[in-house]
N, C-alpha and C positions, 0 to 999 in steps of 0.2 A: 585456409592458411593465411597471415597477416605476415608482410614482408615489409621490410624497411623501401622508401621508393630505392629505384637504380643499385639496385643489389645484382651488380654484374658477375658470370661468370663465363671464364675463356673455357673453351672444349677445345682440346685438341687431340683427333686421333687421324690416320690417315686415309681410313674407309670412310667416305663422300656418305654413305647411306648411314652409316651410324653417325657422324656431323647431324646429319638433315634428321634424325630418328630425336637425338639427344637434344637437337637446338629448336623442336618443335617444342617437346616434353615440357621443356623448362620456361621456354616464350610462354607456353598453356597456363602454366600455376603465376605466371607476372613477373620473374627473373630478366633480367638484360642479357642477352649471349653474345659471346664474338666465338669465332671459329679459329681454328689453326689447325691445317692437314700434315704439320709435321714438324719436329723439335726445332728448328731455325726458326719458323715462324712465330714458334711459341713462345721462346726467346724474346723476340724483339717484340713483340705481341704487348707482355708481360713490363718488359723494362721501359715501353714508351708511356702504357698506361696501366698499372697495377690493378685489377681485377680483385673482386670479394672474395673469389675463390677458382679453384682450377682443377679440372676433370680431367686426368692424362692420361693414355693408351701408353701401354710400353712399348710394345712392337712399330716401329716407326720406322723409315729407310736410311732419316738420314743420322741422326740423333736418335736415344732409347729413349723412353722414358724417364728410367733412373738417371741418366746423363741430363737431361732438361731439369728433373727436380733439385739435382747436386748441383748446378749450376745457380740457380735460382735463391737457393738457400745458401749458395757464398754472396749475394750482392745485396748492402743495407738496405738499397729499396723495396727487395723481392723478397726477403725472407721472413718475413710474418707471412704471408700470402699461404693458409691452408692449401694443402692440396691433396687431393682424392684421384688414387690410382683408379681407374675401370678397366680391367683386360679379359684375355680368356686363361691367362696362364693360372692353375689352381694348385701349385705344386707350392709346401708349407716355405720353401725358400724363398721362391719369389714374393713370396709375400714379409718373409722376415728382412729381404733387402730392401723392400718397397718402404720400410717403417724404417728402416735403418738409414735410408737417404734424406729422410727429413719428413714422407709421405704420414699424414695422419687417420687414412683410413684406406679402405680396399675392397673394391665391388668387384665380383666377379661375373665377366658374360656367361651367357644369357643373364639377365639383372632381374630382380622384381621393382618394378617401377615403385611399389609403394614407398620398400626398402629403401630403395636409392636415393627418393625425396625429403624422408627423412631422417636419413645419414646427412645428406646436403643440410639440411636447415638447422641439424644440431651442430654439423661444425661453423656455421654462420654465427649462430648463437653464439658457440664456445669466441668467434673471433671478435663478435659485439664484446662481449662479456670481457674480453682479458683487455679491448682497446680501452675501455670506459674505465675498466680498475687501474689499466696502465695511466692512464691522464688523471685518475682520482688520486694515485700516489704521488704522478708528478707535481699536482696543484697544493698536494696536503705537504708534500715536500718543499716546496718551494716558499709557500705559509710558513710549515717550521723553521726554514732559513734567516726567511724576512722577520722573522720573529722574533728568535735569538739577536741578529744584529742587529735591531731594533732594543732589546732586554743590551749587547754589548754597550751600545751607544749611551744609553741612559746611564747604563752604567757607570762610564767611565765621564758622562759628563756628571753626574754623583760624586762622583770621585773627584772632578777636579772642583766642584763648590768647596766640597770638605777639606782640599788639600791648601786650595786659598781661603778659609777661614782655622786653617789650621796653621796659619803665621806668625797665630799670636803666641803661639808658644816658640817659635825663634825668636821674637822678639826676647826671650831672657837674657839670649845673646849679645843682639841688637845693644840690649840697655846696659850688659855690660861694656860694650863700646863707646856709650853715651856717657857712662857713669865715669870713666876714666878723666877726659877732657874736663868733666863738670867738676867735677874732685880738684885736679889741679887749676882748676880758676876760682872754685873756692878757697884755697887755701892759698894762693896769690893776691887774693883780694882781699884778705884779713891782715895779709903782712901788708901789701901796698896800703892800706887804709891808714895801718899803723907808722908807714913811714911818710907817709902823706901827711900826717897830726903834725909827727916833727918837726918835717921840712916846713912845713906853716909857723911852728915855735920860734923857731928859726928865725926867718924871715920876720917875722913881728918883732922881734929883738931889734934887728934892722929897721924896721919901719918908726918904732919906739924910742930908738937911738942909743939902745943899750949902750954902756961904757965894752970896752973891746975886748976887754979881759970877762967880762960876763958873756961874748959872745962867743969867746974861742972855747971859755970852756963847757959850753953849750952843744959846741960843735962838734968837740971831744966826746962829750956825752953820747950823742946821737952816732956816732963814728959817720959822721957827714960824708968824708971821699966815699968809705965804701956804699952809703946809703945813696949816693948820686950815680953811683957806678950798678949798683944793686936796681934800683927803681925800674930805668927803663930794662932791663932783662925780665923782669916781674911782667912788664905792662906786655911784652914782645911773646913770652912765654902764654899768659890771656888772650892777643892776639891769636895764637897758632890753634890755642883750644876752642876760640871761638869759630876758628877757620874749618877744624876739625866737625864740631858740631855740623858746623853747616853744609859740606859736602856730606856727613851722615846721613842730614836730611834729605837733600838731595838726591843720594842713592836710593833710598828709604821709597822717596814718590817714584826715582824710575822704575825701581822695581814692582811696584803696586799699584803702578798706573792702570787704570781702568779701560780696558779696552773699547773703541770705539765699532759702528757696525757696520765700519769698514777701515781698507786699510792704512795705515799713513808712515810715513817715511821716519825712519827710528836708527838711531847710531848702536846698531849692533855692541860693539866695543862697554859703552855703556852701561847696556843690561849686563853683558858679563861683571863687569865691574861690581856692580849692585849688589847682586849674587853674589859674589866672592866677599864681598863687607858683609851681607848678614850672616853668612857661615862663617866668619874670620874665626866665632868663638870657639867652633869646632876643627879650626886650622891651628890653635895655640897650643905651646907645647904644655904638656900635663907630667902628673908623676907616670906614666906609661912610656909616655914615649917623647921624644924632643918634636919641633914644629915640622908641620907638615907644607913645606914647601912649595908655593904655587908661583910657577913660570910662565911670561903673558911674552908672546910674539905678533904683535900685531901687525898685518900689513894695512896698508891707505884702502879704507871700507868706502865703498861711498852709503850712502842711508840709503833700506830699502825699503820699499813697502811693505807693510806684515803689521800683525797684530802685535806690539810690544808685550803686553801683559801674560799672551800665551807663550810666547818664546822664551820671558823671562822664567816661566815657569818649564821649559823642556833645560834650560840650562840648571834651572833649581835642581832637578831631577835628579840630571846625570851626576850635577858637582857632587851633591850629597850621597848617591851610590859611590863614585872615584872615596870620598873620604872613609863610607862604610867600610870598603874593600879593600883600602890602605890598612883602616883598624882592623881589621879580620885577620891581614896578612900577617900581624903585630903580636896577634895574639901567642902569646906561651916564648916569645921572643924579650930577652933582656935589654934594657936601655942603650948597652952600647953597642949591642947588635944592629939593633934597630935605627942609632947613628951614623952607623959605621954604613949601613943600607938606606942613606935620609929618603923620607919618604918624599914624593914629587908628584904634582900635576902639572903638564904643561899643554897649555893651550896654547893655540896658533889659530891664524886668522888670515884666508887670503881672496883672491877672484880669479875664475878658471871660469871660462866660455860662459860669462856671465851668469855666472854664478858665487853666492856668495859661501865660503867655504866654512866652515871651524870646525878645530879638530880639540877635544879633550881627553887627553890620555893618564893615564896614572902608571906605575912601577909596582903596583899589588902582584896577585898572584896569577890571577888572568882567570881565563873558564875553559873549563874542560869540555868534550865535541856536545856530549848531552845539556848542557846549559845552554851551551850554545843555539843548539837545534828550539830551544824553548824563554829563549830570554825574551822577547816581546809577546810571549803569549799570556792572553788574561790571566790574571791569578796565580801567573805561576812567580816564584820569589825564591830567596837562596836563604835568607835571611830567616831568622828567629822568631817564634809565633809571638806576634805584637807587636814586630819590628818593622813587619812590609805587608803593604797589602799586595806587593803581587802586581799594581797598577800602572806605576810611573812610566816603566818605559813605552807599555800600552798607551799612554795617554801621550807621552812625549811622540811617539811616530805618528799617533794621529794628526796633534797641530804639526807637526814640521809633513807629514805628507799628502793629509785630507785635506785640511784648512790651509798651508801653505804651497801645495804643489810643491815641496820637494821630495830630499829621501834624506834617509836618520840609517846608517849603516855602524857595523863595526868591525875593527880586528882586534883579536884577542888569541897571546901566547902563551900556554900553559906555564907558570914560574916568572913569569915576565913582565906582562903587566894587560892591560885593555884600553884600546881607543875609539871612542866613538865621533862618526863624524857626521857633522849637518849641512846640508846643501839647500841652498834658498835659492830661488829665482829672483835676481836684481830687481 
Protein backbone atom coordinates (compact mmCIF):
# COMPACT_ATOMS: atom_id res chain seq x y z
CA UNK A 1 0.00 0.00 0.00
CA UNK A 2 1.66 3.63 -1.11
CA UNK A 3 0.51 6.51 1.19
CA UNK A 4 1.22 10.04 0.87
CA UNK A 5 4.04 10.86 3.91
CA UNK A 6 2.17 12.13 7.42
CA UNK A 7 -1.26 11.11 6.35
CA UNK A 8 -2.68 11.43 9.91
CA UNK A 9 -5.60 10.06 11.38
CA UNK A 10 -7.48 10.97 14.88
CA UNK A 11 -9.34 7.71 16.42
CA UNK A 12 -11.43 8.52 18.77
CA UNK A 13 -13.53 6.05 20.74
CA UNK A 14 -13.66 5.66 24.61
CA UNK A 15 -12.50 1.90 25.01
CA UNK A 16 -8.59 2.22 25.87
CA UNK A 17 -8.19 -1.45 24.16
CA UNK A 18 -9.85 -0.59 20.92
CA UNK A 19 -7.61 3.06 20.86
CA UNK A 20 -4.42 0.59 21.45
CA UNK A 21 -6.20 -2.16 18.85
CA UNK A 22 -6.97 0.63 16.10
CA UNK A 23 -3.75 2.86 16.57
CA UNK A 24 -1.45 -0.26 16.27
CA UNK A 25 -3.50 -1.32 13.01
CA UNK A 26 -2.91 1.91 11.30
CA UNK A 27 0.87 2.84 12.79
CA UNK A 28 1.48 -0.99 11.08
CA UNK A 29 0.48 -0.03 7.26
CA UNK A 30 2.55 3.80 7.81
CA UNK A 31 -0.46 6.24 8.83
CA UNK A 32 0.27 9.01 11.59
CA UNK A 33 -2.46 8.36 14.57
CA UNK A 34 -3.50 10.72 17.51
CA UNK A 35 -5.99 9.28 20.00
CA UNK A 36 -9.20 10.86 21.68
CA UNK A 37 -11.05 8.76 24.47
CA UNK A 38 -14.05 10.99 23.99
CA UNK A 39 -16.00 13.85 22.09
CA UNK A 40 -14.35 16.91 24.10
CA UNK A 41 -11.20 15.68 23.15
CA UNK A 42 -12.01 15.08 19.81
CA UNK A 43 -13.06 18.45 19.40
CA UNK A 44 -10.23 20.34 20.45
CA UNK A 45 -8.17 17.47 18.95
CA UNK A 46 -9.64 18.25 15.51
CA UNK A 47 -9.86 22.26 15.64
CA UNK A 48 -6.18 22.68 17.06
CA UNK A 49 -4.69 20.46 14.24
CA UNK A 50 -7.04 19.24 11.49
CA UNK A 51 -6.40 15.48 10.67
CA UNK A 52 -6.55 13.60 7.10
CA UNK A 53 -9.32 11.76 8.49
CA UNK A 54 -11.30 10.66 11.59
CA UNK A 55 -12.47 7.28 12.85
CA UNK A 56 -15.43 7.95 15.57
CA UNK A 57 -17.22 5.68 17.97
CA UNK A 58 -20.70 6.73 18.68
CA UNK A 59 -21.30 5.65 22.03
CA UNK A 60 -19.11 8.07 24.06
CA UNK A 61 -19.93 9.36 27.90
CA UNK A 62 -19.65 12.76 27.24
CA UNK A 63 -20.47 13.79 23.73
CA UNK A 64 -22.00 10.96 20.92
CA UNK A 65 -20.55 10.60 18.19
CA UNK A 66 -23.16 12.15 15.89
CA UNK A 67 -22.96 15.30 18.27
CA UNK A 68 -18.82 15.48 17.58
CA UNK A 69 -19.49 14.99 13.79
CA UNK A 70 -22.44 17.90 13.76
CA UNK A 71 -20.14 19.86 15.29
CA UNK A 72 -17.25 19.38 13.30
CA UNK A 73 -19.10 19.84 9.93
CA UNK A 74 -20.53 23.42 11.22
CA UNK A 75 -16.73 24.88 11.62
CA UNK A 76 -14.88 26.19 8.11
CA UNK A 77 -11.72 24.50 9.43
CA UNK A 78 -13.32 21.19 10.19
CA UNK A 79 -15.55 20.40 7.61
CA UNK A 80 -13.94 18.88 4.76
CA UNK A 81 -12.15 16.50 7.37
CA UNK A 82 -13.86 12.87 6.05
CA UNK A 83 -15.09 11.08 8.77
CA UNK A 84 -15.66 7.26 9.34
CA UNK A 85 -18.16 6.23 11.85
CA UNK A 86 -16.75 2.63 13.60
CA UNK A 87 -19.37 1.22 16.27
CA UNK A 88 -21.30 -1.69 17.25
CA UNK A 89 -24.57 -0.24 16.70
CA UNK A 90 -26.00 -2.18 13.23
CA UNK A 91 -29.48 -1.09 13.30
CA UNK A 92 -30.44 0.59 9.43
CA UNK A 93 -31.09 4.05 11.55
CA UNK A 94 -28.14 4.44 13.02
CA UNK A 95 -26.58 4.24 10.22
CA UNK A 96 -28.86 6.47 8.06
CA UNK A 97 -28.18 9.19 10.92
CA UNK A 98 -24.62 8.59 10.82
CA UNK A 99 -24.67 9.75 6.83
CA UNK A 100 -27.14 12.33 7.53
CA UNK A 101 -24.69 14.22 10.16
CA UNK A 102 -22.17 14.68 7.55
CA UNK A 103 -20.38 10.86 8.28
CA UNK A 104 -19.15 9.49 4.79
CA UNK A 105 -18.94 5.90 5.71
CA UNK A 106 -19.67 3.23 8.38
CA UNK A 107 -17.81 0.14 9.76
CA UNK A 108 -19.39 -2.01 11.90
CA UNK A 109 -17.79 -3.85 15.15
CA UNK A 110 -16.38 -6.61 15.04
CA UNK A 111 -14.49 -5.05 11.69
CA UNK A 112 -12.75 -7.00 8.99
CA UNK A 113 -9.40 -5.23 9.15
CA UNK A 114 -8.84 -5.76 5.45
CA UNK A 115 -12.39 -3.91 4.86
CA UNK A 116 -11.60 -1.19 7.16
CA UNK A 117 -8.22 -0.44 5.47
CA UNK A 118 -9.59 -0.04 2.47
CA UNK A 119 -12.64 2.04 3.13
CA UNK A 120 -9.82 4.34 4.96
CA UNK A 121 -7.61 4.65 1.94
CA UNK A 122 -10.51 5.18 -0.50
CA UNK A 123 -11.86 7.98 1.29
CA UNK A 124 -8.19 9.58 1.55
CA UNK A 125 -8.12 9.11 -2.14
CA UNK A 126 -11.72 10.58 -2.48
CA UNK A 127 -10.14 13.61 -0.12
CA UNK A 128 -6.78 13.85 -2.22
CA UNK A 129 -8.75 13.80 -5.34
CA UNK A 130 -11.51 16.65 -4.51
CA UNK A 131 -8.40 18.86 -2.71
CA UNK A 132 -6.28 18.80 -6.02
CA UNK A 133 -9.64 19.47 -8.41
CA UNK A 134 -10.68 22.05 -5.68
CA UNK A 135 -7.21 24.14 -6.13
CA UNK A 136 -7.21 23.02 -10.16
CA UNK A 137 -10.63 25.15 -10.34
CA UNK A 138 -9.46 27.66 -8.07
CA UNK A 139 -6.10 28.23 -10.09
CA UNK A 140 -8.07 27.73 -13.64
CA UNK A 141 -10.29 30.22 -12.12
CA UNK A 142 -8.32 32.63 -11.15
CA UNK A 143 -6.39 32.35 -14.75
CA UNK A 144 -9.80 33.08 -16.22
CA UNK A 145 -10.20 36.11 -14.11
CA UNK A 146 -6.72 37.53 -14.70
CA UNK A 147 -7.37 36.90 -18.16
CA UNK A 148 -10.48 38.69 -18.97
CA UNK A 149 -9.09 41.76 -17.09
CA UNK A 150 -6.34 41.47 -18.75
CA UNK A 151 -8.57 41.08 -22.54
CA UNK A 152 -10.85 44.40 -20.34
CA UNK A 153 -7.65 46.39 -20.08
CA UNK A 154 -6.37 46.04 -23.57
CA UNK A 155 -9.54 46.55 -24.44
CA UNK A 156 -10.45 49.63 -23.30
CA UNK A 157 -6.86 50.95 -23.69
CA UNK A 158 -7.94 49.88 -27.84
CA UNK A 159 -10.54 51.97 -27.20
CA UNK A 160 -8.99 54.88 -26.03
CA UNK A 161 -6.09 54.91 -29.10
CA UNK A 162 -9.09 54.78 -31.36
CA UNK A 163 -11.23 57.29 -29.54
CA UNK A 164 -8.13 59.81 -29.74
CA UNK A 165 -7.38 59.20 -33.23
CA UNK A 166 -11.04 59.53 -33.68
CA UNK A 167 -10.71 63.69 -33.24
CA UNK A 168 -10.18 64.08 -36.45
CA UNK A 169 -13.65 63.80 -37.21
CA UNK A 170 -14.57 66.65 -34.52
CA UNK A 171 -12.39 68.52 -36.05
CA UNK A 172 -15.42 69.19 -38.86
CA UNK A 173 -16.55 71.19 -36.03
CA UNK A 174 -13.52 72.56 -34.79
CA UNK A 175 -13.02 74.06 -38.51
CA UNK A 176 -16.38 75.19 -38.40
CA UNK A 177 -15.23 77.33 -35.58
CA UNK A 178 -12.10 78.42 -37.48
CA UNK A 179 -13.82 79.02 -40.61
CA UNK A 180 -16.02 81.73 -39.01
CA UNK A 181 -13.28 84.31 -37.69
CA UNK A 182 -11.25 83.53 -40.97
CA UNK A 183 -14.41 84.33 -43.22
CA UNK A 184 -14.85 87.70 -41.40
CA UNK A 185 -11.12 88.82 -41.73
CA UNK A 186 -11.24 87.96 -45.09
CA UNK A 187 -13.73 89.90 -46.03
CA UNK A 188 -12.47 92.87 -43.66
CA UNK A 189 -9.38 92.60 -45.41
CA UNK A 190 -10.69 93.16 -49.04
CA UNK A 191 -12.70 96.19 -47.80
CA UNK A 192 -9.77 97.55 -45.64
CA UNK A 193 -7.51 97.04 -48.62
CA UNK A 194 -9.83 98.87 -50.71
CA UNK A 195 -10.20 101.76 -48.34
CA UNK A 196 -6.69 101.79 -47.71
CA UNK A 197 -6.12 102.51 -51.81
CA UNK A 198 -8.25 105.52 -51.09
CA UNK A 199 -7.05 106.98 -48.19
CA UNK A 200 -3.55 106.81 -49.99
CA UNK A 201 -5.42 108.73 -53.20
CA UNK A 202 -6.21 110.94 -50.95
CA UNK A 203 -3.37 111.79 -49.19
CA UNK A 204 -1.22 111.99 -52.55
CA UNK A 205 -3.63 114.64 -53.75
CA UNK A 206 -2.21 116.42 -50.52
CA UNK A 207 1.15 115.53 -50.97
CA UNK A 208 0.92 116.63 -54.83
CA UNK A 209 -0.82 119.84 -53.87
CA UNK A 210 -3.90 119.33 -55.50
CA UNK A 211 -5.93 122.59 -56.10
CA UNK A 212 -8.81 122.27 -52.89
CA UNK A 213 -11.63 121.89 -55.00
CA UNK A 214 -10.13 118.56 -56.52
CA UNK A 215 -9.54 117.59 -53.11
CA UNK A 216 -12.99 117.97 -51.54
CA UNK A 217 -14.31 116.40 -54.29
CA UNK A 218 -12.10 113.52 -53.92
CA UNK A 219 -13.14 113.33 -50.45
CA UNK A 220 -16.81 113.34 -51.32
CA UNK A 221 -16.08 110.56 -53.49
CA UNK A 222 -14.48 108.26 -51.10
CA UNK A 223 -17.12 109.46 -48.50
CA UNK A 224 -13.80 110.04 -46.29
CA UNK A 225 -15.75 110.89 -42.57
CA UNK A 226 -17.44 107.61 -42.90
CA UNK A 227 -14.30 105.79 -44.41
CA UNK A 228 -12.13 107.27 -41.38
CA UNK A 229 -14.86 106.28 -38.97
CA UNK A 230 -15.33 102.72 -40.85
CA UNK A 231 -11.41 101.76 -41.13
CA UNK A 232 -10.52 101.43 -37.71
CA UNK A 233 -13.87 99.26 -36.74
CA UNK A 234 -12.67 97.00 -39.82
CA UNK A 235 -8.94 96.69 -38.35
CA UNK A 236 -10.65 96.06 -34.53
CA UNK A 237 -13.17 93.57 -35.88
CA UNK A 238 -9.51 91.57 -37.72
CA UNK A 239 -8.25 92.16 -34.25
CA UNK A 240 -10.93 90.11 -32.43
CA UNK A 241 -10.92 87.33 -35.14
CA UNK A 242 -7.45 86.97 -34.96
CA UNK A 243 -7.84 86.95 -31.01
CA UNK A 244 -10.48 84.26 -31.79
CA UNK A 245 -8.16 82.17 -33.90
CA UNK A 246 -5.77 82.20 -31.36
CA UNK A 247 -7.42 81.02 -28.24
CA UNK A 248 -8.93 78.10 -30.86
CA UNK A 249 -5.66 77.28 -31.07
CA UNK A 250 -4.88 77.28 -27.94
CA UNK A 251 -7.79 75.20 -26.64
CA UNK A 252 -7.11 72.86 -29.71
CA UNK A 253 -3.19 72.06 -27.90
CA UNK A 254 -4.81 71.95 -24.39
CA UNK A 255 -6.92 69.54 -25.33
CA UNK A 256 -4.54 67.18 -27.26
CA UNK A 257 -1.88 67.64 -25.36
CA UNK A 258 0.22 64.52 -25.12
CA UNK A 259 0.59 63.10 -22.05
CA UNK A 260 3.70 62.80 -20.25
CA UNK A 261 4.84 59.46 -18.13
CA UNK A 262 4.08 61.10 -15.42
CA UNK A 263 2.10 63.53 -13.70
CA UNK A 264 2.31 67.35 -13.86
CA UNK A 265 0.27 70.17 -12.69
CA UNK A 266 -2.70 71.26 -15.21
CA UNK A 267 -5.57 73.93 -14.79
CA UNK A 268 -8.31 71.81 -14.60
CA UNK A 269 -10.86 74.75 -15.63
CA UNK A 270 -8.89 74.79 -18.84
CA UNK A 271 -9.36 71.39 -20.11
CA UNK A 272 -13.10 71.90 -19.54
CA UNK A 273 -12.99 74.78 -21.58
CA UNK A 274 -11.32 72.97 -24.45
CA UNK A 275 -13.80 70.38 -24.55
CA UNK A 276 -16.52 72.66 -24.54
CA UNK A 277 -14.99 74.69 -27.87
CA UNK A 278 -14.54 71.46 -29.74
CA UNK A 279 -18.20 70.28 -29.15
CA UNK A 280 -19.35 74.12 -29.41
CA UNK A 281 -20.72 72.67 -33.04
CA UNK A 282 -22.83 70.24 -31.40
CA UNK A 283 -24.10 72.98 -28.74
CA UNK A 284 -25.49 75.37 -31.67
CA UNK A 285 -28.82 75.63 -32.23
CA UNK A 286 -30.09 73.82 -35.39
CA UNK A 287 -33.51 73.33 -37.32
CA UNK A 288 -34.38 70.86 -34.14
CA UNK A 289 -34.01 72.35 -31.57
CA UNK A 290 -32.66 76.05 -30.24
CA UNK A 291 -28.93 76.13 -28.46
CA UNK A 292 -27.99 73.99 -25.92
CA UNK A 293 -27.01 76.02 -22.99
CA UNK A 294 -23.76 75.39 -21.04
CA UNK A 295 -23.34 76.97 -17.55
CA UNK A 296 -19.76 77.13 -16.06
CA UNK A 297 -19.42 77.72 -12.00
CA UNK A 298 -16.09 77.86 -11.29
CA UNK A 299 -14.61 78.06 -7.95
CA UNK A 300 -10.52 79.12 -7.33
CA UNK A 301 -8.89 75.42 -8.49
CA UNK A 302 -5.51 75.34 -7.74
CA UNK A 303 -3.60 72.95 -10.57
CA UNK A 304 -3.29 69.48 -9.86
CA UNK A 305 -1.14 66.82 -10.79
CA UNK A 306 -2.78 64.34 -13.22
CA UNK A 307 -2.49 63.35 -16.66
CA UNK A 308 -4.01 66.30 -18.66
CA UNK A 309 -4.62 64.48 -21.87
CA UNK A 310 -6.68 61.64 -20.11
CA UNK A 311 -8.89 63.74 -18.02
CA UNK A 312 -9.43 65.74 -21.07
CA UNK A 313 -10.59 62.88 -22.47
CA UNK A 314 -13.05 61.65 -19.25
CA UNK A 315 -14.62 65.25 -19.71
CA UNK A 316 -14.87 64.61 -23.73
CA UNK A 317 -16.91 61.59 -22.60
CA UNK A 318 -19.33 62.75 -20.25
CA UNK A 319 -19.90 66.31 -22.19
CA UNK A 320 -20.67 64.43 -25.33
CA UNK A 321 -23.13 61.70 -23.48
CA UNK A 322 -24.88 65.14 -21.45
CA UNK A 323 -25.51 66.46 -25.32
CA UNK A 324 -26.56 62.88 -26.66
CA UNK A 325 -29.17 62.67 -23.78
CA UNK A 326 -30.24 66.26 -24.19
CA UNK A 327 -30.84 65.12 -28.14
CA UNK A 328 -32.67 61.98 -27.04
CA UNK A 329 -34.68 63.84 -24.63
CA UNK A 330 -35.66 66.30 -27.79
CA UNK A 331 -36.57 63.76 -29.89
CA UNK A 332 -40.58 63.80 -31.12
CA UNK A 333 -40.59 67.26 -29.15
CA UNK A 334 -41.50 70.57 -31.11
CA UNK A 335 -39.16 73.69 -31.25
CA UNK A 336 -41.07 75.53 -28.84
CA UNK A 337 -41.50 72.91 -26.55
CA UNK A 338 -38.18 72.19 -26.44
CA UNK A 339 -37.60 76.19 -25.76
CA UNK A 340 -39.87 76.67 -23.53
CA UNK A 341 -37.70 73.52 -21.69
CA UNK A 342 -34.00 75.09 -22.82
CA UNK A 343 -31.87 72.61 -22.79
CA UNK A 344 -28.70 73.01 -20.07
CA UNK A 345 -25.56 71.69 -18.76
CA UNK A 346 -24.07 72.95 -15.84
CA UNK A 347 -20.95 72.36 -14.65
CA UNK A 348 -19.48 73.53 -11.28
CA UNK A 349 -16.11 73.15 -9.93
CA UNK A 350 -14.96 73.17 -6.23
CA UNK A 351 -12.27 71.79 -3.32
CA UNK A 352 -13.63 69.60 -0.46
CA UNK A 353 -11.02 67.81 1.98
CA UNK A 354 -8.58 68.29 -0.67
CA UNK A 355 -10.07 67.29 -3.11
CA UNK A 356 -10.70 68.46 -6.43
CA UNK A 357 -14.36 68.32 -7.18
CA UNK A 358 -16.61 68.79 -10.82
CA UNK A 359 -19.68 68.22 -11.21
CA UNK A 360 -21.52 67.88 -14.90
CA UNK A 361 -25.08 67.72 -15.04
CA UNK A 362 -27.69 68.07 -17.72
CA UNK A 363 -31.77 68.54 -17.53
CA UNK A 364 -32.38 65.37 -20.03
CA UNK A 365 -34.46 62.64 -18.99
CA UNK A 366 -32.16 60.83 -16.52
CA UNK A 367 -31.85 56.83 -16.32
CA UNK A 368 -33.92 54.50 -15.05
CA UNK A 369 -32.86 51.87 -11.86
CA UNK A 370 -31.61 49.17 -14.78
CA UNK A 371 -29.35 51.60 -16.47
CA UNK A 372 -28.34 52.69 -13.77
CA UNK A 373 -27.30 49.28 -12.26
CA UNK A 374 -25.17 48.85 -15.75
CA UNK A 375 -23.91 52.31 -17.03
CA UNK A 376 -20.17 51.66 -16.31
CA UNK A 377 -20.26 48.30 -17.49
CA UNK A 378 -18.07 47.21 -20.61
CA UNK A 379 -20.04 47.30 -23.54
CA UNK A 380 -23.00 48.02 -22.37
CA UNK A 381 -24.63 51.44 -24.11
CA UNK A 382 -28.24 52.95 -24.51
CA UNK A 383 -27.48 54.44 -27.61
CA UNK A 384 -28.08 53.30 -31.42
CA UNK A 385 -25.99 50.50 -33.07
CA UNK A 386 -23.15 52.64 -34.55
CA UNK A 387 -23.71 55.23 -32.06
CA UNK A 388 -21.72 54.01 -28.93
CA UNK A 389 -19.47 51.58 -28.40
CA UNK A 390 -20.58 50.82 -24.87
CA UNK A 391 -16.84 52.32 -23.66
CA UNK A 392 -16.46 55.78 -22.55
CA UNK A 393 -17.73 55.68 -19.34
CA UNK A 394 -15.70 52.27 -18.79
CA UNK A 395 -12.65 54.14 -19.83
CA UNK A 396 -13.53 57.50 -18.09
CA UNK A 397 -13.85 55.63 -14.35
CA UNK A 398 -10.70 53.90 -15.32
CA UNK A 399 -8.35 57.21 -15.73
CA UNK A 400 -10.39 59.24 -13.11
CA UNK A 401 -10.03 56.03 -10.48
CA UNK A 402 -7.03 53.45 -11.69
CA UNK A 403 -4.81 56.04 -12.99
CA UNK A 404 -5.90 58.98 -10.93
CA UNK A 405 -6.84 57.60 -7.53
CA UNK A 406 -10.02 59.06 -7.44
CA UNK A 407 -13.95 58.17 -7.90
CA UNK A 408 -16.32 59.16 -11.05
CA UNK A 409 -19.94 58.75 -9.35
CA UNK A 410 -23.30 59.77 -10.47
CA UNK A 411 -26.88 60.89 -9.59
CA UNK A 412 -29.56 60.57 -11.80
CA UNK A 413 -33.61 61.48 -11.59
CA UNK A 414 -35.98 59.61 -13.79
CA UNK A 415 -37.61 62.99 -15.94
CA UNK A 416 -35.09 65.20 -14.64
CA UNK A 417 -31.97 64.95 -15.61
CA UNK A 418 -28.10 63.27 -14.58
CA UNK A 419 -25.14 64.40 -12.90
CA UNK A 420 -21.83 63.04 -12.83
CA UNK A 421 -19.17 63.83 -10.71
CA UNK A 422 -15.23 63.62 -10.43
CA UNK A 423 -13.16 63.69 -7.50
CA UNK A 424 -9.32 64.03 -8.01
CA UNK A 425 -6.83 64.03 -5.22
CA UNK A 426 -5.05 67.79 -5.20
Amino acid sequence: MILLPKTEILVVDDLRDNLRLLSNLLRSQGYEVRTAINGTMALRSAQSEPPALILLDINMPDIDGYEVCRQLKASEETRNIPIIFISALDDALDKVKAFHVGGVDYITKPFRVEEMLIRIETQLKVQRFTQTLEQQVEQRTAELSQALHHLQQAQIQLVQQEKLSALGNLMAGVAHEINNPIGFIAGNLNEAQQRVQELMEHLNLYRDRAPEGDIANHAEEIDLDYLLKDLPKMIDSMKMGCDRLKNISTSLRTFSRADKDYKVPFNIHQGIDSTILILKHRLKANEQRPAIEVITHYDNLPQIECFPGQLNQVFMNILANAIDALEESNDRQNFEKINHNSNKIIIKTSVENQQVKISIADNAKGMNEEVKQKIFDHLFTTKAVGKGTGLGLAIARQIVEETHGGKLSFNSVLGQGTEFIIEIPV
